[in-house]
C-alpha positions as CSV (number, residue, x, y, z in Angstrom):
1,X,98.9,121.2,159.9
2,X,96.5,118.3,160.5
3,X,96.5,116.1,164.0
4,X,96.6,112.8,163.4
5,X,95.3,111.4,167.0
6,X,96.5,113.9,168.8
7,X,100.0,113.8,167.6
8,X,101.4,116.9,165.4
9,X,104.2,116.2,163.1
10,X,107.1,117.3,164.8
11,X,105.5,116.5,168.6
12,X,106.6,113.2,168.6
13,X,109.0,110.8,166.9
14,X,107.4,107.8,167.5
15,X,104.2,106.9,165.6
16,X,102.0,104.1,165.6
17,X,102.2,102.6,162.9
18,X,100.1,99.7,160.6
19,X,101.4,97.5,158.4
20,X,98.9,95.9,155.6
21,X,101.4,93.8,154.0
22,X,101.1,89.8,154.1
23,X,102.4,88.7,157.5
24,X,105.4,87.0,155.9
25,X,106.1,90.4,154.1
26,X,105.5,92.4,157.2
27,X,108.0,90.6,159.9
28,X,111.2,92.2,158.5
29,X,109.7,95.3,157.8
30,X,108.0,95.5,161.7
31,X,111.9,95.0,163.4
32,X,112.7,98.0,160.9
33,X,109.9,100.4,162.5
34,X,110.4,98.7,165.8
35,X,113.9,99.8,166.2
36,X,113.0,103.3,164.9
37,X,110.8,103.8,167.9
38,X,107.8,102.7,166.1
39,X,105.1,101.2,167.7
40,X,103.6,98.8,165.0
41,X,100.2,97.1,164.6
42,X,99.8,94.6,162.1
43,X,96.5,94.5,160.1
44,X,97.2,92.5,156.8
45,X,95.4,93.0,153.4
46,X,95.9,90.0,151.9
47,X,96.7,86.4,152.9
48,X,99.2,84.4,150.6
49,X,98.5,81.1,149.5
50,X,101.2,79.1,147.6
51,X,99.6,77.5,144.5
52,X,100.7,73.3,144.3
53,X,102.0,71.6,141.5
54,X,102.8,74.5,139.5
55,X,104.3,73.2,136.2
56,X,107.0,75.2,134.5
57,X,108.0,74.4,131.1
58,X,111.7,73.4,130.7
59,X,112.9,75.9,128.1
60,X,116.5,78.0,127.9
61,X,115.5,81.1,129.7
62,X,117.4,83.8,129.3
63,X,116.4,85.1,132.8
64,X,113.7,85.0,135.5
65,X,111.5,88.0,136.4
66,X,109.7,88.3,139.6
67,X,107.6,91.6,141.4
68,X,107.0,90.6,144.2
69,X,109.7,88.5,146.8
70,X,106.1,86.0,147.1
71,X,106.3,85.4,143.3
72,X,110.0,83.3,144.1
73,X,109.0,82.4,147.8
74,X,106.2,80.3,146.1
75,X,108.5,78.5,143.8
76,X,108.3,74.7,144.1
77,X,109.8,73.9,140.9
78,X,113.6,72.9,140.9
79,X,115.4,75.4,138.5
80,X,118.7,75.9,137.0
81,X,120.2,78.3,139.8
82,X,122.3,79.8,137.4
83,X,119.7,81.4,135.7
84,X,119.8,85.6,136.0
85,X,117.4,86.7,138.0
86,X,115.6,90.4,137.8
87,X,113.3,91.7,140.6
88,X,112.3,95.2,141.4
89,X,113.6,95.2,144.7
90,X,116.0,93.8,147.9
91,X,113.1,92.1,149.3
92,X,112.2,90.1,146.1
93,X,116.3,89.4,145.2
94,X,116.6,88.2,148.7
95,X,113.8,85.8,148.0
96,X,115.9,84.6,144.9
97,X,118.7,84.2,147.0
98,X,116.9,82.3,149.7
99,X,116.0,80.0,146.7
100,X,119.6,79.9,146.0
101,X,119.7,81.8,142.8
102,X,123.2,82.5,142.8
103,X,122.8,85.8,139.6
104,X,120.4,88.0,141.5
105,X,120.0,91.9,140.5
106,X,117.5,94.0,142.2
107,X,116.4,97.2,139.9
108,X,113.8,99.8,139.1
109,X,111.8,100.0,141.9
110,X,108.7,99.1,140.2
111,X,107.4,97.3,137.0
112,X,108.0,99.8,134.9
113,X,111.8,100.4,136.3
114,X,112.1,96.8,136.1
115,X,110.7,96.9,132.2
116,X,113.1,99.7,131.4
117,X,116.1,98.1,133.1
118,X,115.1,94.8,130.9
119,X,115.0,96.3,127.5
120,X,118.4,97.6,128.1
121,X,119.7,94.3,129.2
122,X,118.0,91.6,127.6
123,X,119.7,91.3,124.1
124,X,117.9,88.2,122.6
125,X,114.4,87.7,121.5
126,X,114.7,84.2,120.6
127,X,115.4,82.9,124.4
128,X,112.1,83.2,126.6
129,X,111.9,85.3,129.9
130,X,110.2,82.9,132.4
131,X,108.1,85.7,134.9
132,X,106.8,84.4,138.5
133,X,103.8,86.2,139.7
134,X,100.8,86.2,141.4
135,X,97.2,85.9,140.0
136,X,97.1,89.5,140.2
137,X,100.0,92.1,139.8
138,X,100.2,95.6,139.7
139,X,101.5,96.2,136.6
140,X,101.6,94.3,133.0
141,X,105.7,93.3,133.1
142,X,104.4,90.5,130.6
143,X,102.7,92.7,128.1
144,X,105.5,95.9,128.6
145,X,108.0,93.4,128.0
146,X,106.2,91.7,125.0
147,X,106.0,95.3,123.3
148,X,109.6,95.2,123.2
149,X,109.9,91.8,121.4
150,X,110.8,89.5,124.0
151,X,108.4,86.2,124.8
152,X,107.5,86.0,128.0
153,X,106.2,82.7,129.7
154,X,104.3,83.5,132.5
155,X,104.2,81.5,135.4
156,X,101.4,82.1,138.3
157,X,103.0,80.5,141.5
158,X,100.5,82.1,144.5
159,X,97.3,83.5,144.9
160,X,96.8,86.7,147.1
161,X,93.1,86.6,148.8
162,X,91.9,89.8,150.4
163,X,91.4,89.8,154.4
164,X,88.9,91.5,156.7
165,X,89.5,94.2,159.3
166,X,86.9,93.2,161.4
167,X,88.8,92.0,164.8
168,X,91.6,94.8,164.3
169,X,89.1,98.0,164.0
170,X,89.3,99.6,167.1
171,X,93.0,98.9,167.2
172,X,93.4,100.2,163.8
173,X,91.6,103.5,165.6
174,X,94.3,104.4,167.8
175,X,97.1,104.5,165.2
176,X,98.6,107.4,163.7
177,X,99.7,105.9,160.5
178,X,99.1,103.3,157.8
179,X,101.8,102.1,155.5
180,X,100.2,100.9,151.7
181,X,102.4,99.2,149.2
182,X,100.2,98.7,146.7
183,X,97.4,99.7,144.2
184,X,95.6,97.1,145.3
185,X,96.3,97.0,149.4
186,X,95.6,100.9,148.8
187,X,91.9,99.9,147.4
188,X,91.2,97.4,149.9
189,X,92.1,99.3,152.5
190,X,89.7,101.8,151.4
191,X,86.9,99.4,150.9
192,X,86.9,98.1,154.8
193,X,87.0,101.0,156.2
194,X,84.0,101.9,154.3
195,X,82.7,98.6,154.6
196,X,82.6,98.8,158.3
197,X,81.6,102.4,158.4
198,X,84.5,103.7,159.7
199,X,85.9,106.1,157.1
200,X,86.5,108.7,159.7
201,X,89.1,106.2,160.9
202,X,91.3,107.5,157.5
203,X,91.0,111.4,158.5
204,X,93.3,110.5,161.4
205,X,95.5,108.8,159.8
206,X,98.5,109.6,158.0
207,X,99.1,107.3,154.7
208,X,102.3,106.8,153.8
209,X,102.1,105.7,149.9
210,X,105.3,103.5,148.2
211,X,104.3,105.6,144.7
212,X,101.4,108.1,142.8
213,X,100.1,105.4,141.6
214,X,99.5,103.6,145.4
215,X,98.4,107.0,146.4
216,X,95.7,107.2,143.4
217,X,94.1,104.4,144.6
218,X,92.6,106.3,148.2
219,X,89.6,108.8,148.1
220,X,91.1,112.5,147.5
221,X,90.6,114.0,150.5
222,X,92.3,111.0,152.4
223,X,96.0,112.4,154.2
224,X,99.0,111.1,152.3
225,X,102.5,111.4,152.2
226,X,103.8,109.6,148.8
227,X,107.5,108.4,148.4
228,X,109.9,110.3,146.2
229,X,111.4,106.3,144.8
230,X,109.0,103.5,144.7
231,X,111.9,101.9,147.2
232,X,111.2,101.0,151.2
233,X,114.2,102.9,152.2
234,X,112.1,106.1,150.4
235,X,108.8,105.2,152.0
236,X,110.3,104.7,155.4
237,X,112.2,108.4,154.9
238,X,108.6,109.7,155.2
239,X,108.3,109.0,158.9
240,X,111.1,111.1,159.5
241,X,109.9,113.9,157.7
242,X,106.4,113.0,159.3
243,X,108.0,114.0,162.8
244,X,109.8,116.6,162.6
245,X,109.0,120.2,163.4
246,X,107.9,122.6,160.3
């Protein structure tokens, strides 16, 4: 069994923990470690920056699309709130909610649970699928989607711009954990650490990955624990199983 700063697995129940997620994605999800006796630090990946006057053709969409809760949070547009809306999680449908989408449905997990969901639902090809995103996503929900007949409009309503670690380093040192979301907070995470020369900083660290594919994205010999459902409530399970006793 490997330390990670001098706590075993099963020593301890309370971790410290960081969060890399955009600090309007990590508030909600710092009360959640905070009241599991988690200490948290927050050391965001990326910034997000709400792109202005974003046009969005007015067409008779069938149903909105949205991977991430930024993609709706970002929406300036005024919008029949009566459209269906589809997101791959609560975080994202409560986004649509907050925007007062009134047909919300949270499913799949991921893009490609969200996809497969989609083909199953969706019934006309004629009637376009409007899909809010950022300029970079993790997956292609437009070009999965467009395999199965259905025109997509894309819409790109934020931009997601990488942050340094500089500041947060030595704090960063004294955790125990890192929680990665993402392919692409996975990667970045990766390239500061080696960027500031401190990749023994991961060998102390436990990351906690939301999927494979997350997990993929850190150097091999990196310690991991990957969800069994690309779902919060999954990730966050980990930390249990992270302290208790073999």
């Amino acid at each position: 069994m490997q330390h990670f700063n001098g706590i075993r697995p099963g020593e301890c129940k309370s971790m410290k923990l960081i969060i890399t997620r955009p600090q309007i994605d990590a508030i909600g999800l710092a009360e959640k470690l905070r009241a599991l006796g988690h200490e948290v630090l927050s050391a965001p990946l990326l910034d997000i920056i709400a792109r202005q006057d974003v046009l969005i053709a007015d067409l008779p969409y069938q149903g909105i699309c949205a991977t991430s809760a930024n993609g709706l949070r970002c929406l300036s547009s005024a919008m029949n709130v009566h459209i269906p809306v589809f997101t791959v999680g609560e975080q994202s449908a409560a986004a649509a909610r907050a925007k007062g989408f009134q047909n919300v449905t949270a499913e799949g997990g991921d893009v490609d649970g969200l996809v497969h969901y989609l083909s199953n639902r969706l019934k006309s090809r004629d009637k376009p699928v409007l899909y809010l995103s950022g300029a970079e996503t993790s997956g292609d929900l437009e070009g999965q989607l467009a395999k199965y007949g259905y025109n997509v409009q894309r819409v790109i309503t934020y931009d997601a711009v990488p942050c340094a670690l500089d500041s947060q380093i030595d704090d960063i040192a004294t955790c125990d954990g890192v929680l990665l979301y993402s392919r692409r907070t996975a990667k970045l995470w990766s390239d500061e650490l080696q960027r500031l020369k401190r990749k023994a900083i991961a060998m102390n660290l436990l990351h906690f990955c939301l999927s494979p594919q997350v997990a993929q994205a850190l150097p091999q010999n990196w310690p991991r624990s990957v969800a069994r459902m690309p779902t919060e409530k999954s990730l966050l399970a980990l930390l249990d199983l992270a302290s208790e006793a073999e």
